[in-house]
C-alpha positions as CSV (number, residue, x, y, z in Angstrom):
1,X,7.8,11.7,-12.4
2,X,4.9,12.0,-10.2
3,X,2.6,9.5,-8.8
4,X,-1.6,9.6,-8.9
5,X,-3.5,7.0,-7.5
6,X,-7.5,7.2,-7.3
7,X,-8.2,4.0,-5.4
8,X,-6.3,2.5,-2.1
9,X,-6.7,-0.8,-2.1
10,X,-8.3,-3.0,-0.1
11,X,-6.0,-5.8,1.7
12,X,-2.4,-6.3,2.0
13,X,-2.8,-8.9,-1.2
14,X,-3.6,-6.1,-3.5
15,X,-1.1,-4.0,-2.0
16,X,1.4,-6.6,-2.6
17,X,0.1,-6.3,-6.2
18,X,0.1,-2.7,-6.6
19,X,3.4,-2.6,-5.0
20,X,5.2,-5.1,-7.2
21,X,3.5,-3.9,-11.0
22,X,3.7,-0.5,-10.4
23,X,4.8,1.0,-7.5
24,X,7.5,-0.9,-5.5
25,X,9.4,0.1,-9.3
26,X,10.6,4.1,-8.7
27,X,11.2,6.3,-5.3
28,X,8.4,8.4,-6.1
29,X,6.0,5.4,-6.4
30,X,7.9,4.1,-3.1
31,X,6.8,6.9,-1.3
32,X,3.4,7.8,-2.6
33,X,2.9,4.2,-0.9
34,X,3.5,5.2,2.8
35,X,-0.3,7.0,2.6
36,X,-1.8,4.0,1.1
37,X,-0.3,1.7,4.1
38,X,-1.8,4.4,6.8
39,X,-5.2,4.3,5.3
40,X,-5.7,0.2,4.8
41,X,-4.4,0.3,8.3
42,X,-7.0,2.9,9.6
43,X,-9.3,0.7,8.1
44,X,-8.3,-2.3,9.5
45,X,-6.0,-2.3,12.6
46,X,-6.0,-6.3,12.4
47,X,-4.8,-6.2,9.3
48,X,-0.8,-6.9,10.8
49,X,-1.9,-9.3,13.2
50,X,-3.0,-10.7,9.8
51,X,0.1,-10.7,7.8
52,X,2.4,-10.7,10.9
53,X,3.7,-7.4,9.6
54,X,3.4,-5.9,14.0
């Protein structure tokens, strides 16, 4: 199984989403979450003050 994603989303609510439809469902889609995470953080460094996830 392998994992291709085209768009990283946007805030941690459609993370949640991706996560729980899709992703959150297989290792492989466990993992290929880890670069998703870094880049909405690099985006926003706030973003765990936001959902207390510091």
């Amino acid at each position: 199984m392998s994992v291709v994603f085209t768009n990283v989303p946007s805030d941690y609510e459609e993370f949640e989403a991706v996560y729980r439809k899709f992703l959150g469902k297989s290792a492989q889609g466990t993992a290929a979450m880890i670069p998703m995470v870094m880049e909405i953080y690099a985006r926003n460094a706030r973003i765990s003050e936001d959902t207390g996830m510091d």
